[in-house]
Phi, psi and omega in degrees: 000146148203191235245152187211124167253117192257154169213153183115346192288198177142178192277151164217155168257172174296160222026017170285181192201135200242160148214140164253158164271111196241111173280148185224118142235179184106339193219185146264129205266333161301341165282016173234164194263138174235155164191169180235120180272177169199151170220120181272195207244109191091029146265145168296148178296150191201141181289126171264322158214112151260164167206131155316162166308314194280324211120336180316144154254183163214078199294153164297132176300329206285344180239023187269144206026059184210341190229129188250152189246171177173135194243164167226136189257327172308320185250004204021068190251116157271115175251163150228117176238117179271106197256197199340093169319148148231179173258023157268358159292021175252165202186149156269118165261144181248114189290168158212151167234135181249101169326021176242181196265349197213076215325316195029264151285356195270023182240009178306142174310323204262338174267037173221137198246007181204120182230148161294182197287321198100148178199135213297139147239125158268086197251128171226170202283000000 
């Protein structure tokens, strides 16, 4: 398994722009499906982005083209850079990791077995 720390969150106004950050040690982070959840307050936690071993991503339609997912392995580093906010995008986001090599059907919330603390992002109107 391994341990994941997000940073980066914070207040925006609508149409601003954040990136968050998920540092991943204990493992090589590349044998995983990575992904970043959000749950906004009185929602079920809900997926937003994965990206797979090769890179394939899979976006939420709510966040296609506006929120890019992106890993740098050198720093083992997982990003999400969220560009023109709205304010139903505030949420405590969350990095996860799924121990497979090829998120595909595998994205369901019960199948990630390592999650970060999470970090708050705040967008008003």
């Amino acid at each position: 398994q391994v341990m994941l720390v997000e940073s980066g969150g914070g207040s925006v106004q609508a149409g601003g722009s954040l990136r968050l950050s998920c540092a991943v040690s204990g493992d090589t982070y590349s044998k995983y499906c990575m992904a970043w959840f959000r749950q906004a307050p009185g929602k079920e936690r809900e997926g937003v982005v994965f990206i797979d071993s090769d890179g394939i991503t899979t976006y939420a339609d709510s966040v296609k083209g506006r929120f890019t997912i992106s890993k740098d392995n050198a720093k083992s580093t997982l990003y999400l850079e969220m560009n023109s906010l709205k304010p139903e995008d505030t949420a405590m986001y969350y990095c996860a990791a799924n121990r497979v090599q090829d998120c595909g059907d595998n994205t369901r919330e019960a199948n990630f077995g390592s999650w970060g603390q999470g970090t708050q992002v705040t967008v008003s109107s």
